[in-house]
C-alpha positions in Angstrom: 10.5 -1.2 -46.6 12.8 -3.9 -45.2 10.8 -6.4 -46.5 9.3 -7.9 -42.9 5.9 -8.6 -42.6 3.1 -8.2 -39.7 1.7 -11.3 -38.2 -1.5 -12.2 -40.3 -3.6 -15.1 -39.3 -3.1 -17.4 -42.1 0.6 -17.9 -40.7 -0.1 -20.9 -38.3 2.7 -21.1 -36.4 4.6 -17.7 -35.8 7.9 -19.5 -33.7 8.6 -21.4 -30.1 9.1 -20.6 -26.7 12.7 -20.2 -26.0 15.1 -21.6 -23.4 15.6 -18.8 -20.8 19.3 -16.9 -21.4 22.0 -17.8 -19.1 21.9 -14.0 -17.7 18.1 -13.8 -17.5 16.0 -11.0 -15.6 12.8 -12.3 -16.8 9.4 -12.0 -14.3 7.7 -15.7 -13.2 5.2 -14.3 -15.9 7.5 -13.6 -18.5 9.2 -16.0 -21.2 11.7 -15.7 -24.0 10.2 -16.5 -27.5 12.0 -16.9 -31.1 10.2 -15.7 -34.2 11.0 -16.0 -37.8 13.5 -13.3 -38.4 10.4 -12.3 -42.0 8.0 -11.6 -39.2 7.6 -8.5 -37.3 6.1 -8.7 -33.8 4.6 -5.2 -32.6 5.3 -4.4 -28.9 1.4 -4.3 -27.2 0.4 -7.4 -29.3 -1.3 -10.5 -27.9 -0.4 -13.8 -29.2 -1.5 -17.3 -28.4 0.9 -19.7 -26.6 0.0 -23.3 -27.3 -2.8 -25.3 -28.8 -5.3 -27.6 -28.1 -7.7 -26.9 -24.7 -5.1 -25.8 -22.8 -2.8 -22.6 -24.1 -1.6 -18.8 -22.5 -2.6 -15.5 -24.0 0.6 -13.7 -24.1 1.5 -9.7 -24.6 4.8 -9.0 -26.8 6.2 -6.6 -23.9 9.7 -5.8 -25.4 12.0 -7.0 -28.4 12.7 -8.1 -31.3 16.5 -8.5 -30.2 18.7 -9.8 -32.9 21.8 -12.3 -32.5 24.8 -12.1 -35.2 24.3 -15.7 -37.5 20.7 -16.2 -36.2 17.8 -16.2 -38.2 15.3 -16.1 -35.3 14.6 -12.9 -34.0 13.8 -12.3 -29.8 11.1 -11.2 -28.2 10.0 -11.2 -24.2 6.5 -11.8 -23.9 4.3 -11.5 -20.7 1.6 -14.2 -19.9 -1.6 -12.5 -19.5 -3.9 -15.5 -18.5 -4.0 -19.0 -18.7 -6.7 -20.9 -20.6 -7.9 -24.6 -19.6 -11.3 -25.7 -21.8 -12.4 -21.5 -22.7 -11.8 -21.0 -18.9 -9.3 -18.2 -17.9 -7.3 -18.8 -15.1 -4.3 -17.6 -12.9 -0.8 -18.0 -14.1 1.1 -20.1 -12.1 4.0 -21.4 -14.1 5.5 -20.6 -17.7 5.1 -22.7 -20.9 8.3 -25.1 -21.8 10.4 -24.4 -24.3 9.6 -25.8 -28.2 5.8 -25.0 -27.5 4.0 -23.4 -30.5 3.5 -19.4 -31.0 0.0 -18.7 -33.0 -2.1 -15.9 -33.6 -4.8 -15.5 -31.9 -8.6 -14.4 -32.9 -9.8 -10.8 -31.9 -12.6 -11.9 -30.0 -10.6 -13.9 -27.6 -8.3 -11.2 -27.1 -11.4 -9.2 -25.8 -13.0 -11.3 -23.9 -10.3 -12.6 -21.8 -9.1 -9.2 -21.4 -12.1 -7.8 -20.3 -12.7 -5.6 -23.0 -16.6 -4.9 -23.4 -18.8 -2.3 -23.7 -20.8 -0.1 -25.2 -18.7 2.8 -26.2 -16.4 2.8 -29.3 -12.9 4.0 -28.3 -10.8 3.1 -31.4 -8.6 -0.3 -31.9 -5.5 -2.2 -30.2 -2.7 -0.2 -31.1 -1.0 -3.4 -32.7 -3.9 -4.9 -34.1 -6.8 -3.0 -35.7 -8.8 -5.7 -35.7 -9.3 -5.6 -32.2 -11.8 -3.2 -31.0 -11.3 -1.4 -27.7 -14.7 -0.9 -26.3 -15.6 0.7 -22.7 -18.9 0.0 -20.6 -20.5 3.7 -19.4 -20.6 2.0 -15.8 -16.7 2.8 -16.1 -17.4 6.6 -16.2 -18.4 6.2 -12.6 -15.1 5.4 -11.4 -14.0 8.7 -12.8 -11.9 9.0 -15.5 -8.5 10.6 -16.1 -6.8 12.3 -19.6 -3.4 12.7 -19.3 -0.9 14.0 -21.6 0.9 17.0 -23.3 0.1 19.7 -25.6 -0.9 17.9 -29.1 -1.3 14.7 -28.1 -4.7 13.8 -28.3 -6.0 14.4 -25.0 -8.8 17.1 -26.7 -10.2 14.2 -28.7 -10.2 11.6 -27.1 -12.3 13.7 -24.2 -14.3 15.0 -27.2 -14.9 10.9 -28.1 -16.2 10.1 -24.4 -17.9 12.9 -24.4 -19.7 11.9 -27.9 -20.0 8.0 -26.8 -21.6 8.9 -23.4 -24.3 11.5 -25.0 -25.0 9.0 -27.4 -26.0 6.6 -24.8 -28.2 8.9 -22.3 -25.6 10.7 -20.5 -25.8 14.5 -20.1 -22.1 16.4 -20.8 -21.0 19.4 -18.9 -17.4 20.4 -19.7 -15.5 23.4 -19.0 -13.8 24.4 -22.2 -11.1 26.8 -20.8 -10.0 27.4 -24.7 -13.2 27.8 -26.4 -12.3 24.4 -28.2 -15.6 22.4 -28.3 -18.3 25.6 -28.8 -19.2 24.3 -32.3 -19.6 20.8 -31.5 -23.2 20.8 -32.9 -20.9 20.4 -36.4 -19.7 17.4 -38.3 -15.9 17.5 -38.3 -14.0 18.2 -41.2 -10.8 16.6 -40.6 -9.7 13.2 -40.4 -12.0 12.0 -42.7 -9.8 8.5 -44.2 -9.4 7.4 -40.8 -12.9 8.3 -39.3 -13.8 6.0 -42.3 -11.6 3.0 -41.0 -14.0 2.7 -38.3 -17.0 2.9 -40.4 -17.8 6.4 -38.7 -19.7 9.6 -40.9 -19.0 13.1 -39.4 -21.7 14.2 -37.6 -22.5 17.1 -34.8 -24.0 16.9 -31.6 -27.9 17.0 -31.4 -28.5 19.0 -28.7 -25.7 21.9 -27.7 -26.2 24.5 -25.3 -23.0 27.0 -25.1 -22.8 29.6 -22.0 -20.4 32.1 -21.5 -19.7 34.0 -18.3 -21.3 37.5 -18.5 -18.2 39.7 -18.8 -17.0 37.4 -21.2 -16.7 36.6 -24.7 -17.7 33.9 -27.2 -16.8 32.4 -30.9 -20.6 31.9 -30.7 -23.2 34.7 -31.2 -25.9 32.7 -29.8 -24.4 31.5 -26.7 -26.1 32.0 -23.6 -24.8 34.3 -20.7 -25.0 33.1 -17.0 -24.0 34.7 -13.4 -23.3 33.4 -9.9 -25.8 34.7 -7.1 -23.6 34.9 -4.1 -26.5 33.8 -2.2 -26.3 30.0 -3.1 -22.2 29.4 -3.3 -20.3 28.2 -1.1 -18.6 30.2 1.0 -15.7 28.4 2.0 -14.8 28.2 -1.7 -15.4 31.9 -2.5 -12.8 33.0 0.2 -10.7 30.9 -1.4 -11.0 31.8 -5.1 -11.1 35.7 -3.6 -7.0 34.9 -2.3 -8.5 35.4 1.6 -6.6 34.4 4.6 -7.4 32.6 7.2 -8.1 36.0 9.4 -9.6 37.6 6.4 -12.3 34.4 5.9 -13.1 35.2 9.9 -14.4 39.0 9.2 -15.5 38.2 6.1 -18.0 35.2 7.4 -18.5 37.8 10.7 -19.7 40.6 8.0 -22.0 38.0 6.1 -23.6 37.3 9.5 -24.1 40.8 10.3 -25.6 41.5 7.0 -28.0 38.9 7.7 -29.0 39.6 10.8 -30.6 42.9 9.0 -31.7 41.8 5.9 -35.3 40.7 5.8 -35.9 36.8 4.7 -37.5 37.5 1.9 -34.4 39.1 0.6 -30.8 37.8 -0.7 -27.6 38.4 1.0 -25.5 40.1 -1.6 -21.8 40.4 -2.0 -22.6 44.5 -2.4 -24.4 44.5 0.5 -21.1 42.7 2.4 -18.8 45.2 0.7 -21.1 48.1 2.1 -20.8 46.8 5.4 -17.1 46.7 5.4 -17.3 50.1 3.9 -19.1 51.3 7.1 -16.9 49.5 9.7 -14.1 51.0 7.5 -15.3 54.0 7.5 -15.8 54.3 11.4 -12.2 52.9 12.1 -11.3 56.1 10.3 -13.5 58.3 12.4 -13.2 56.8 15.9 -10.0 54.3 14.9 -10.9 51.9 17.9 -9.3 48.4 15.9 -5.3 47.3 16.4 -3.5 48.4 13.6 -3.4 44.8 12.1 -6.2 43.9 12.5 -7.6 47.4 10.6 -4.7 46.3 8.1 -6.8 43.2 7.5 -9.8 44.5 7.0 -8.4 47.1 5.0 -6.9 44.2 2.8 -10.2 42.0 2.9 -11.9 45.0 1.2 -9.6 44.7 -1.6 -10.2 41.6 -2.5 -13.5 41.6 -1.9 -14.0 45.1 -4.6 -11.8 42.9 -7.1 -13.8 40.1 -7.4 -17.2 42.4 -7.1 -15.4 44.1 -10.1 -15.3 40.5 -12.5 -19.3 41.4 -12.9 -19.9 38.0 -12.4 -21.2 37.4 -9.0 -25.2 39.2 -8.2 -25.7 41.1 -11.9 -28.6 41.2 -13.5 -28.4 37.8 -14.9 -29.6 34.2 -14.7 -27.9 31.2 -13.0 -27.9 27.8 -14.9 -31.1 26.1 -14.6 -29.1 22.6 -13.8 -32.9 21.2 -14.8 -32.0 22.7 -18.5 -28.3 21.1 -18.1 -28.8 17.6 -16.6 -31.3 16.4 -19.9 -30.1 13.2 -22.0 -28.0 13.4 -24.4 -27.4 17.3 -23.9 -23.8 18.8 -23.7 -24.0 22.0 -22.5 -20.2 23.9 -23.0 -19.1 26.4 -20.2 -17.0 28.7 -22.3 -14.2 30.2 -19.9 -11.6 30.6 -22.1 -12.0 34.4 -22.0 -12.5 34.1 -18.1 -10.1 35.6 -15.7 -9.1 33.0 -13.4 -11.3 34.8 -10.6 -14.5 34.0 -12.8 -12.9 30.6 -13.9 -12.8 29.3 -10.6 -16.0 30.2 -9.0 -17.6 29.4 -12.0 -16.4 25.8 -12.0 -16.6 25.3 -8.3 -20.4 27.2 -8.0 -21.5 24.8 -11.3 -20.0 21.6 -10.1 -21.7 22.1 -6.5 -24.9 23.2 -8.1 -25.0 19.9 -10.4 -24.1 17.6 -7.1 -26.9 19.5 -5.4 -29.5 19.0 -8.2 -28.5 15.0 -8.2 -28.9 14.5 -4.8 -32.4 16.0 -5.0 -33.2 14.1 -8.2 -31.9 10.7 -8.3 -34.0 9.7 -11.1 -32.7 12.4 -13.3 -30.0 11.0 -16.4 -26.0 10.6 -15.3 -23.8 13.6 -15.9 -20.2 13.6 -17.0 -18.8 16.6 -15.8 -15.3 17.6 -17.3 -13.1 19.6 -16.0 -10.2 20.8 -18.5 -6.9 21.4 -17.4 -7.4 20.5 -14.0 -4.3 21.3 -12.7 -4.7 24.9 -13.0 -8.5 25.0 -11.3 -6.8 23.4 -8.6 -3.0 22.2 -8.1 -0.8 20.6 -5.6 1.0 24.0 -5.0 -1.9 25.8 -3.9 -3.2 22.8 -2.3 -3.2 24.1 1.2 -5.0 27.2 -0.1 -7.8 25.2 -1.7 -9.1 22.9 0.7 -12.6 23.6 1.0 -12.2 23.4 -3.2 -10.6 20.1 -3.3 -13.1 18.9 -0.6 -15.9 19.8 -2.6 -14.8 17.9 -5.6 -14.0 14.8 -3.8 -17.4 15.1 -1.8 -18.5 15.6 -5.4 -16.9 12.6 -7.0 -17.5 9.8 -3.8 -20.6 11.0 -3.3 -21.9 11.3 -6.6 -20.5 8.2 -8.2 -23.1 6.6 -6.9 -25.7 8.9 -8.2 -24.9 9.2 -11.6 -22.4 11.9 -11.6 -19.2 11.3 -13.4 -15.6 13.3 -13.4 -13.9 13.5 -16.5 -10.6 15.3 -15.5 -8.2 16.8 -17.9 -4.9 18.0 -17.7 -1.6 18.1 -19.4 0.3 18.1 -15.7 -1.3 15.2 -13.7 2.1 16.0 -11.4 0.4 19.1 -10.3 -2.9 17.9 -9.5 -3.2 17.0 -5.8 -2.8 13.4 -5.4 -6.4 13.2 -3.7 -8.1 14.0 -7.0 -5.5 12.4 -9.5 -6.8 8.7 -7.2 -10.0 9.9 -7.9 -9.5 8.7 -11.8 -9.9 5.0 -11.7 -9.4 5.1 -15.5 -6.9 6.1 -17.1 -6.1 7.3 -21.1 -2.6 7.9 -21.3 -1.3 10.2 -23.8 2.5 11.3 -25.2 4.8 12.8 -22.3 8.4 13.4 -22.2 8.1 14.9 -18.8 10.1 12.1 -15.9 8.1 13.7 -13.5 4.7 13.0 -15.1 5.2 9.6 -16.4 6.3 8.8 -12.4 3.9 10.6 -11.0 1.2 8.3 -12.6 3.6 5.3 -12.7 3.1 5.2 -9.0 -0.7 4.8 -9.1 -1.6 3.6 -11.9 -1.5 -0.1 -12.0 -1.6 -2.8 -14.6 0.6 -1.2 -16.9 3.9 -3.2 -17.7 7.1 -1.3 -17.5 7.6 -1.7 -21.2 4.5 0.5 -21.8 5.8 3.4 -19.9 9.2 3.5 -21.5 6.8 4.1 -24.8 5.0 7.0 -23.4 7.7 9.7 -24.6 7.4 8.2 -28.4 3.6 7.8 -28.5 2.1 9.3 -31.9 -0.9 11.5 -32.1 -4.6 9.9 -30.4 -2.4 6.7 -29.2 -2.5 6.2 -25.8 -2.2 3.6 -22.8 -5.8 2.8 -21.3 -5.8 1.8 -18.1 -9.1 0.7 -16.0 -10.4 -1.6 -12.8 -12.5 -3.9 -15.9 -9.6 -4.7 -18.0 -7.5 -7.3 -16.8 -4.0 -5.3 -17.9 -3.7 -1.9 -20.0 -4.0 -1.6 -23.3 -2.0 0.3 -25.6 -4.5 2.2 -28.0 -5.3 4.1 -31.2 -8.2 6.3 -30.4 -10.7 6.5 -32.5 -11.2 10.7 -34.6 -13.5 12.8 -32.9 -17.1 13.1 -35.4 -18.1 16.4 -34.2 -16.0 19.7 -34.6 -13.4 20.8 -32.6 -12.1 24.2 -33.2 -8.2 24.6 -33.3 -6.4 26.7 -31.3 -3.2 25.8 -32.0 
């Protein structure tokens, strides 16, 4: 339009290193450079300072700033590493002015930033011809989606998701809007660009859909599943049931005297819990013998207890998951709660996430497992923190102990603010979607590192599927285009 053009490698020599500006706030890694005012320098894109054996890889981090009469155009550039004979090494002082600005070749942008792997996420934001690729040893360090309603954070789960299946990895994800049920399809959208990364549409191999038993499905032949209150955790149901401290005591009492009758060959049942309080109930109304508070609470307990008894989800007359049926390679098995109340949402995703740590901790051998967990925050937030701490000690139990045994965390959300800031550490990588939100961008400004300050003063403006990847193996974050999703994703726009 104005007549500029990109930096393309058969331009030599793009401009020079600048003298610093009298009123300078520039880093001990940052430097001033001047660029022909006909060439347009992206922000995010990595340039070569120097020749010869000895030269800096540099990042255009802000700019182009224009002076009146001057037919150089301004940019700040950070140094990312210093190269002596192919060897990267610290950065310990800045180049002089008058030294050389080139392009530089993909492949040493990659490998001096770390970027390997064997999982296609798209291309350098900046540069398409720089592949971003991620090793599946970094979905053991847990990874985090962040970012707000239509901004990409569905496909580029729905790419890990496809890149990790592809390479042996089972896939459990909670779909909380019946988004990924038909993922056994090709996609239809997004075709042009899927072709820019040489990419055909093309579904999943192996998909298993289940749907709570009360609940319903866009697919016909999804499978139906309940909880036995026999095997979950009991901490956790209190908590998903809204009990109070003194309510979790008589509840845990009443379990205990239910057991204490029940033959072993036979399961303790929520019912039979419920009966139980009925009775004691029952006998406070006969013979009232309790204080009136504590009669209050049990009065209260039973309440709860009948409401989540009424979900039809705990004890009926249907199978569990057979985790032995879930945790196969290159299966992705979709829990389909987005008709689920929030009672059945919760236990669901507690009672599922516990059973898959349980089955890896029994069967080491068996493939890795990349559990994710949609809109985290409202599973489990920083408001109801307090509330949920058997929950939240599950999943970090989960996540530290099962790193190490093959089971991954993929955690979503489009409010990383609200997630307690135990499990938003837990996420040791980091895809970085559009935000406007100030209290967002800061909440993951203050743990998330690598990422220069000119990134996050992009986040607000970021288009659809780009992002800002941050991880432990690259040496600095990298702003991103991901890559289309090739399987179908249903729109629920």
């Amino acid at each position: 339009m104005n007549g500029k053009k990109t930096m393309m490698a058969e331009k030599s020599i793009l401009g020079i290193v600048d003298y610093d500006p009298e009123s300078s706030n520039l880093s001990s890694n940052q430097c001033d450079i001047s660029i022909s005012y006909d060439i347009d320098l992206k922000r995010g894109v990595f340039i070569k300072i120097g020749n010869g054996q000895s030269y800096y890889i540099a990042q255009v981090v802000d700019g182009p700033y224009f002076t009146k009469g001057s037919i150089k155009s301004r940019y700040i550039t950070e140094l990312v590493s210093l190269i002596e004979n192919g060897v990267a090494k610290v950065v310990l002082t800045r180049p002089a002015p008058g030294t050389s600005i080139e392009p530089i070749k993909s492949d040493i942008v990659q490998k001096f930033l770390g970027i390997s792997g064997n999982m296609s996420m798209g291309h350098i934001l900046t540069d398409d011809s720089v592949d971003v690729l991620m090793d599946t040893a970094t979905l053991s360090r847990h990874v985090g989606v962040f970012g707000t309603t239509g901004s990409g954070k569905s496909n580029t789960i729905q790419v890990l998701m496809e890149e990790a299946c592809n390479r042996g990895f089972s896939i459990m994800i909670f779909d909380v809007e019946g988004e990924y049920v038909e993922m056994d399809k090709p996609t239809d959208r997004l075709l042009d660009i899927l072709a820019k990364f040489d990419l055909k549409p093309t579904g999943a191999k192996d998909l298993d859909v289940y749907v709570p038993y009360p609940c319903d499905c866009k697919r016909e032949d999804a499978t139906r599943f309940g909880i036995s209150f026999k095997d979950v955790d009991k901490d956790v149901f209190s908590e998903v049931s809204g009990l109070n401290r003194m309510e979790q005591l008589y509840f845990q009492d009443l379990i205990d005297k239910v057991r204490a009758v029940t033959p072993d060959s036979k399961p303790v049942t929520l019912e039979a819990v419920i009966n139980r309080l009925i009775t004691r109930l029952k006998g406070q109304t006969d013979r009232p013998t309790m204080p009136p508070f504590i009669a209050e609470a049990h009065t209260t307990l039973f309440s709860k207890l009948r409401l989540m008894s009424e979900q039809k989800i705990v004890d009926v007359d249907i199978p569990i998951i057979n985790m032995d049926k879930v945790i196969q390679p290159g299966r992705v098995s979709v829990i389909d709660v987005s008709d689920a109340s929030d009672y059945i949402r919760n236990v669901v995703m507690a009672e599922l996430l516990h059973n898959a740590f349980k089955y890896k901790i029994a069967h080491p051998e068996s493939p890795p497992l990349l559990a994710v967990l949609e809109e985290a925050h409202a599973f489990i937030s920083k408001e109801k923190r307090d509330r949920m701490l058997a929950t939240l000690m599950l999943i970090i139990e989960v996540a530290r102990r099962g790193r190490k045994r093959g089971l991954c965390l993929g955690i979503v959300t489009q409010q990383p603010a609200h997630l307690p800031s135990e499990l938003l550490e837990l996420c040791n990588t980091r895809v970085i979607h559009r935000m406007s939100s100030v209290t967002n961008i800061n909440c993951l400004k203050e743990s998330t590192g690598n990422v220069p300050e000119g990134m996050w003063n992009t986040i607000p403006s970021l288009g659809v599927g780009e992002s800002i990847l941050s991880s432990h193996k690259y040496t600095r974050a990298l702003a991103i285009q991901v890559r289309p999703s090739v399987s179908k994703r249903i729109s629920t726009d």
